[in-house]
DRENRO-373737 format. One record per atom (N, C-alpha, C, CB): residue in one letter; y negated, x negated, z negated. Coordinates in pm, whole numbers, plus 50000, padded with zeros to 5 digits. Glycine has a CB too. Layout:
<dovos>
AYXZ ...
</dovos>
This chain:
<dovos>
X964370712042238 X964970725142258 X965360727042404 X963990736242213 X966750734442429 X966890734442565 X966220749142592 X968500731942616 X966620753142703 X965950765942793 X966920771642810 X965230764342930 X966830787142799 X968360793642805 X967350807442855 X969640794742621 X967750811742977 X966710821843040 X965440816843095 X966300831542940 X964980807843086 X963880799143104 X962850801242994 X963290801343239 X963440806242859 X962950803642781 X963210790642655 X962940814042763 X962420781542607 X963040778042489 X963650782142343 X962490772642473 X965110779642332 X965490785442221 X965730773742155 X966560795042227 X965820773641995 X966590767441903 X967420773041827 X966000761941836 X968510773541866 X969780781441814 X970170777841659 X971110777441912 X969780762441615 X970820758641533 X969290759241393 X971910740341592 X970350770441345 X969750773741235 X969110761341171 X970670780541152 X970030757041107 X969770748040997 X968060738741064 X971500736040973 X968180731141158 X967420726641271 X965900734141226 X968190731841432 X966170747841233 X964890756041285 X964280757641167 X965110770541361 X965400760041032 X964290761340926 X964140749840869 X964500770940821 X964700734840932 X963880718540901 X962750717540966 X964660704640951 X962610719141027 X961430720341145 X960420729241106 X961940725841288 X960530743941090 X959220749240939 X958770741340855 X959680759140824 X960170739440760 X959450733440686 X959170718740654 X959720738140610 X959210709240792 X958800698140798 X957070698740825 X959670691540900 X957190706540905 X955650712840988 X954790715140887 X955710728241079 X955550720140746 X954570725640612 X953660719040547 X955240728940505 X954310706040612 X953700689440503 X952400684140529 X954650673740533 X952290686140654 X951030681440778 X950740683540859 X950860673740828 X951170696040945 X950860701041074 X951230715741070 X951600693141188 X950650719641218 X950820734241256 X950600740541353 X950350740541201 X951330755241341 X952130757841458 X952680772641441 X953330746741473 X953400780841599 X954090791941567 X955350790341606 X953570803141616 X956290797541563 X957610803041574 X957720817841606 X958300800541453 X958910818641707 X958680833341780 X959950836441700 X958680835841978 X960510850141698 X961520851141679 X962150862741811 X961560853841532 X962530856841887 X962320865842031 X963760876042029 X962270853442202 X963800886742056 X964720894242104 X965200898842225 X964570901242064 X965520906542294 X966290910342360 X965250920042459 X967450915642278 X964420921142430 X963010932542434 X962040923242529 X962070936442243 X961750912542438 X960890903642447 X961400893142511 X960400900742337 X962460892242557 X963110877542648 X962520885942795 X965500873242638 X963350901442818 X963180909042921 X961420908942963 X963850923642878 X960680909842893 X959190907242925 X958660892842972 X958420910542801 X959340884642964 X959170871242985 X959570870343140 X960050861942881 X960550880143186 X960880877343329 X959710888443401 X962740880943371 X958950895543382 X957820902543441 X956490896343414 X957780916443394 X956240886043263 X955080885243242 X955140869343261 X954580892343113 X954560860243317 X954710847843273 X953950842243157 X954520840743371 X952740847043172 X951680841843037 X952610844142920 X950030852043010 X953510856842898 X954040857442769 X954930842942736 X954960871342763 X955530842542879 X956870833442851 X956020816242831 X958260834643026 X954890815942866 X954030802342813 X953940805742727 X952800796942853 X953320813342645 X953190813542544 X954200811442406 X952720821842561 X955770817542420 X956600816142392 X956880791842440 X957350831342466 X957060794342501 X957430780842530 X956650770442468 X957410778742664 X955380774842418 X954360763642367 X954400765042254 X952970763342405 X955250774542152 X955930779142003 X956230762241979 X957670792542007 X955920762441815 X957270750441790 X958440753441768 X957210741841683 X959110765641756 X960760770541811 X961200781941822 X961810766641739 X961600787841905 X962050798741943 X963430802041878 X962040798442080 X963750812241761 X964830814641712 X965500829141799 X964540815541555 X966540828541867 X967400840541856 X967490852541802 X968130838141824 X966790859641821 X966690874641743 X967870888041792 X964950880941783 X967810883841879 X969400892741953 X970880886141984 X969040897742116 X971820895241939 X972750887941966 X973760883642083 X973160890841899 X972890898342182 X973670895742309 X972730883042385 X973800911542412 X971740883142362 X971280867642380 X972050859942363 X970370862542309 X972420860242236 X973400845442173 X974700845242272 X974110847541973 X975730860542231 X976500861142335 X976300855542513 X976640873842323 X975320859842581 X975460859942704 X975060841342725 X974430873142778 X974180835742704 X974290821442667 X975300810942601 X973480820842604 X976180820842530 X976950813242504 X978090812442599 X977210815442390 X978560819142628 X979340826642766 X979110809542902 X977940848142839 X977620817342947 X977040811043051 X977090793443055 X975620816643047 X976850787442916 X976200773142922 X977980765842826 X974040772042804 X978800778642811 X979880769742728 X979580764542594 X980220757742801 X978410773242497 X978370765342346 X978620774942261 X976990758042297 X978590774242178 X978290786941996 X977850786741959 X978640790141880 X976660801242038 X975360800741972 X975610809941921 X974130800442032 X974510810041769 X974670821341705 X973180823441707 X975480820941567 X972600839941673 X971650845041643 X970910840041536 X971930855341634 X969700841741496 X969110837141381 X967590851441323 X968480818841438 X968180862441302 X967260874941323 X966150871741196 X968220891741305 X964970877241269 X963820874041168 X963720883041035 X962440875641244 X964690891941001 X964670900640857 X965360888540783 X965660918040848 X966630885940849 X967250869940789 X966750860840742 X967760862240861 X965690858640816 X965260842940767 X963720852540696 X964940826240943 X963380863540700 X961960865840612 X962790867440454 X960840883540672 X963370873840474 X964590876240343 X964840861040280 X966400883240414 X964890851840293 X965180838240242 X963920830840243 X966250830840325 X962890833840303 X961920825940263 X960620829240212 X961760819640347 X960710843340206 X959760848240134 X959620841939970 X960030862940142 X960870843239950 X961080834539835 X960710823439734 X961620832039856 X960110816939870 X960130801139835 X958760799639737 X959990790039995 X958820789039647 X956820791339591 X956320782339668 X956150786839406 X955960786439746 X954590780039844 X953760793539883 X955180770740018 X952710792339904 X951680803339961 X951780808740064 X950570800239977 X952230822640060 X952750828340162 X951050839540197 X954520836640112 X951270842140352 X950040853540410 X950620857740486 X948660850340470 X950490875340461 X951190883340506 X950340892340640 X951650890640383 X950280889940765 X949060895740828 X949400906440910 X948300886140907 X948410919640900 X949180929440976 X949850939440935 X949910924741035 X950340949240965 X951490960340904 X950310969140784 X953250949540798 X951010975040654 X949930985540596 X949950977640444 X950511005340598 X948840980540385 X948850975440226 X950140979340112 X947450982340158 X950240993140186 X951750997840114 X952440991340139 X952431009240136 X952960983840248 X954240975540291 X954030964240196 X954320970440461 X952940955740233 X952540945840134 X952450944539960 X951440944540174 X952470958539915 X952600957039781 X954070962439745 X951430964339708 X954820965739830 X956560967839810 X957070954439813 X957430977139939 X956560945039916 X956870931039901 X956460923739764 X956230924140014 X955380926539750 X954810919339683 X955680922339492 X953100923539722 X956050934039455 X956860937739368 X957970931439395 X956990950239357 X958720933739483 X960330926039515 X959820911739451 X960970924339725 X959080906039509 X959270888239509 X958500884239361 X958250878639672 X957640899039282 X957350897139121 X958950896139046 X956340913039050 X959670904839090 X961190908139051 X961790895539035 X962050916839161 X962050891639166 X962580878839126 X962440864039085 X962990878039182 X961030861839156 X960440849639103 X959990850438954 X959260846139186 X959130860238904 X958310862138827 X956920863138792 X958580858138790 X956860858838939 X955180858938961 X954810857739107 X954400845738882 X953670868139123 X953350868739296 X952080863539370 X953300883139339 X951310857539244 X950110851439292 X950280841439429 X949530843439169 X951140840939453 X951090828539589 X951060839339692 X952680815639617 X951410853539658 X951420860539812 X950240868439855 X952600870839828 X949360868039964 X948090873540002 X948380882040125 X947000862440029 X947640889240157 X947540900340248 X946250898040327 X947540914340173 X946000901140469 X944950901340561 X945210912740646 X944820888740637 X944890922940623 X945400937640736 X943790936240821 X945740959940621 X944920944140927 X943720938941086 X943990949441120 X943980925441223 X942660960441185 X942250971141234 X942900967541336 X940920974841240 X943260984641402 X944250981841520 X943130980641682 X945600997941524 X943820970141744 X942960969841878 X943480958441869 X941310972241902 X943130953542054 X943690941842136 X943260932542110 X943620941342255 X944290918742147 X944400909342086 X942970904242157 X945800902142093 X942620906042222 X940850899542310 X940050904442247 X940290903942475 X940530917442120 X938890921242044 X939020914441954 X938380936141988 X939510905041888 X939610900841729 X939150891641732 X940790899141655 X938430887041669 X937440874641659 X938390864441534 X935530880941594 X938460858941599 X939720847741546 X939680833041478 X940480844141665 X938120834841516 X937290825541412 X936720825541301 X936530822141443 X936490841841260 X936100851141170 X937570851441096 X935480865741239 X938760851341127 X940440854841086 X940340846140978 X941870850741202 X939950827941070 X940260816941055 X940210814940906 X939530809141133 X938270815440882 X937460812340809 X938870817840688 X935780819240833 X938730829840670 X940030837740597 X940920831340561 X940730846840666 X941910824440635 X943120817040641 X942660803140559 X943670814740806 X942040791940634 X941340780640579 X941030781540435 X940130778640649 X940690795340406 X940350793340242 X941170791340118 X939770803540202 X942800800040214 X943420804540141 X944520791940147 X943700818740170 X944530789640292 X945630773740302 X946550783640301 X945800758740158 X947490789440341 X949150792640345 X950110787140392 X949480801740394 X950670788540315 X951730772740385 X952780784440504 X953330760540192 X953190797440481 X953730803440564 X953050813040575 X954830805340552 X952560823140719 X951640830840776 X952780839140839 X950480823440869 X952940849640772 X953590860340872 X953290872540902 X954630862640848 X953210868241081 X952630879041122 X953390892341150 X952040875141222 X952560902741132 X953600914441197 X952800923641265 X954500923341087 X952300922841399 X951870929541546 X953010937941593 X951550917941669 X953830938541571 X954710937741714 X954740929141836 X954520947941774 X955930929841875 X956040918342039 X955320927142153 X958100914642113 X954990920042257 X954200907642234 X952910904442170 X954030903442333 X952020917742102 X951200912742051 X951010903241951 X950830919242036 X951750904141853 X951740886741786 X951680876541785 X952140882141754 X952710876241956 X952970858541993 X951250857142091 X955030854342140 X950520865642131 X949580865042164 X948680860642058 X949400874642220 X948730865141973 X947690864341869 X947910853041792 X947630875941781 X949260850541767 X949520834341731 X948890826241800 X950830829241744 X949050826841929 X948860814142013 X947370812042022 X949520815042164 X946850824642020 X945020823342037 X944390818441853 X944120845442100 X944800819841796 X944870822341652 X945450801941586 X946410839441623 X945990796941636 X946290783741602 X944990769741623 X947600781541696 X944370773341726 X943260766241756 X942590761441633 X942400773941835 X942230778341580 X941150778841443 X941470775941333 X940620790141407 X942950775941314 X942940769541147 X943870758441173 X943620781041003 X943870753240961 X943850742340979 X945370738940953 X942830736440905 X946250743940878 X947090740540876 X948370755640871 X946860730340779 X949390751340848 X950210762740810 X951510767240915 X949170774540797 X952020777740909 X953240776340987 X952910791041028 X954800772040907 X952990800541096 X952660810441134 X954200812241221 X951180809941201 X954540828141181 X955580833341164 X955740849141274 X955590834541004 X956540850341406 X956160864241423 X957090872441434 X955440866541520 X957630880641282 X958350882541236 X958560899541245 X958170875441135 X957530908541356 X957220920241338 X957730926641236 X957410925841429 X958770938741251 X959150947241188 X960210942041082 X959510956341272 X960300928041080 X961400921340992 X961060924140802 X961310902041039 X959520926840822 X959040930940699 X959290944540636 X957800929540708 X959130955540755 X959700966040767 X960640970140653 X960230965340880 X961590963540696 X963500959740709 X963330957040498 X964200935640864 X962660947440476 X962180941640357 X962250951140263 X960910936440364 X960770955040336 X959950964340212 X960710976440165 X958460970840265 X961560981540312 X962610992740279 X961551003440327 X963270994240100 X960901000340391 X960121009740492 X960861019540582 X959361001340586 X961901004440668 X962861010540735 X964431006740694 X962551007540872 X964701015140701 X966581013340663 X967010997240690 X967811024840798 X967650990840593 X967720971840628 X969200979240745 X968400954540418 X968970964940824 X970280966340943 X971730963240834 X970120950641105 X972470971940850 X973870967640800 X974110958940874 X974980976740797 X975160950440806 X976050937540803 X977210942540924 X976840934040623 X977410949440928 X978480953740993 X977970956141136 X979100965640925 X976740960541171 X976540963141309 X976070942941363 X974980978741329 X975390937141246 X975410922741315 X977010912441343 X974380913841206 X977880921241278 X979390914141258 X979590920741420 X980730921141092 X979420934841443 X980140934341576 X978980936241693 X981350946841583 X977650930141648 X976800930941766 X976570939341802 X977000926541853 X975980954341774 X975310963041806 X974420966841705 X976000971541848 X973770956141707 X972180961941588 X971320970941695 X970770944441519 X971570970041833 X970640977441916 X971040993841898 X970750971842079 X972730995941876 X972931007141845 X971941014941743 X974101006141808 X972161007441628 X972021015241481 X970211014741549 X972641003841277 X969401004741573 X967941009541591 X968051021941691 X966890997041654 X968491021941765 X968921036041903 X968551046841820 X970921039141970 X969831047041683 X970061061641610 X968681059341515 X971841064141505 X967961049241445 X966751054341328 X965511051141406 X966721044941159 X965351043941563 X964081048541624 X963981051441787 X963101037841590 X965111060441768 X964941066841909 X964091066742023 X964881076341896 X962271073341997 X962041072742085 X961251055642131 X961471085042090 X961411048942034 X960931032642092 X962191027942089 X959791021641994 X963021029942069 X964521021142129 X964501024642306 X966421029742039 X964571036942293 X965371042542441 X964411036042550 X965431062742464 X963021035042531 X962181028542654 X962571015042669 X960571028642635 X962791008342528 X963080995342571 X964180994742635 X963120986542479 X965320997842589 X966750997542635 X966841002042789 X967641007542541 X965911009042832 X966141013642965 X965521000943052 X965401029042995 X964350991843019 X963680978543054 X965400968643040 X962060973442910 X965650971842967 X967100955042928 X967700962843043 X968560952442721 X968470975843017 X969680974843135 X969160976643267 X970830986143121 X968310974343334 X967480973043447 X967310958043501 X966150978843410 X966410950943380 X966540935243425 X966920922143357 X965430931843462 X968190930143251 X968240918043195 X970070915143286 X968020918942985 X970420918243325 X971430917743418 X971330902643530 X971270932843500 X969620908943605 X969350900343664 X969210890143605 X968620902343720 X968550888043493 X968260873043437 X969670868243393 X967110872443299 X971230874743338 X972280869243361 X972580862843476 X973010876243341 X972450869943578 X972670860743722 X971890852043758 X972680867143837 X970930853043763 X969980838543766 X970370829343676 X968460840043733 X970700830143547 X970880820743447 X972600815643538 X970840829143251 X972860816043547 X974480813843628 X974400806543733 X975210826843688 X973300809943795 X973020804843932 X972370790843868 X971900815644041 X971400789543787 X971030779543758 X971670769043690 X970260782043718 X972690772843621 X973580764343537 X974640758843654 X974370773843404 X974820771643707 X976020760143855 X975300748943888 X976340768144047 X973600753743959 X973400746944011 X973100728243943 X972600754844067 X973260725843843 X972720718343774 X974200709443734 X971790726143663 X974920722143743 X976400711343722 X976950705643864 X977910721343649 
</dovos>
């Protein structure tokens, strides 16, 4: 994977979901699905951005990401948003664990994927009392996970608590693919309004979240147009410098 912000991304779809599900067979690991929110925290926090970097792949969750990289390094990148890829692989029959978010969310999923498969026994739930990722005893999680074997683990914390909790959280079990997919379940269950097609066709999904969650859009958005500017110019500076 190259570095685009000084983070690692894997842009190319196809790539990212071989790589899941190669990982499914015999090994394990997390996948971030980073946004636009969460790239901007990576230039204030470094532990986040290790943490991110020690993922087995970082997918594109924003598109002015994709845009401004693509711009900068001369390729066509496209986005890869985590409602996208939870929407297609929830699907699959392998044993899915759903960790995090409310039991209601989990049994709206859990109906959808009776709907279409015909049967939901492969999908399990683990909801986690709210508090920091240093109070959760993650060996106690483990034991949980290990029993159940899931071949896909998706988490939903919110950023960055997830990719925290992934990364502390991989040590202890044994296999599986662990997923941090926050509010992409959300989007699913129909909790929250799914993003129209039309705001990802012209790249303002940040709009439409602006108008249905105002007051957690506007803090973030005021963090991006502050320093994600700078990390355009640095990324520029670094790509000259290299050519």
């Amino acid at each position: 994977m190259n570095k685009y912000f000084n983070v690692k991304f894997l842009f190319d779809h196809n790539k990212f979901e071989k790589l899941v599900e190669s990982t499914l067979i015999n090994g394990k690991g997390y996948c971030c699905f980073v946004d636009l929110n969460s790239l901007v925290n990576t230039y204030r926090d470094k532990n986040f951005r290790a943490i991110l970097n020690r993922s087995l792949a970082n997918s594109c969750d924003g598109s002015y990401i994709a845009l401004s990289a693509s711009k900068i390094h001369n390729e066509n990148l496209k986005e890869y948003i985590g409602p996208d890829f939870f929407k297609k692989f929830i699907y699959h029959k392998k044993k899915h664990l759903i960790i995090g978010n409310t039991e209601e969310v989990f049994l709206k999923i859990k109906n959808k994927v009776e709907i279409k498969n015909g049967v939901n026994d492969n999908l399990h739930y683990l909801p986690l009392p709210f508090k920091s990722v240093e109070e959760f005893d993650f060996e106690f999680i483990s034991k949980y996970l290990n029993e159940i074997s899931p071949d896909y683990i998706w988490v939903s914390l919110g950023a960055p608590k997830q990719e925290y909790f992934m990364y502390n959280l991989l040590p202890h079990i044994n296999r599986g693919v662990m997923l941090g997919v926050g509010a992409a379940i959300n989007y699913y269950s129909g909790e929250i309004n799914d993003i129209p097609q039309w705001t990802k066709r012209f790249r303002i999904i940040w709009v439409y979240r602006l108008f249905t969650e105002p007051k957690k859009q506007f803090k973030r958005l005021r963090s991006i147009f502050l320093i994600f500017p700078k990390m355009i110019l640095e990324e520029k500076r670094r790509v000259e410098n290299i050519n």
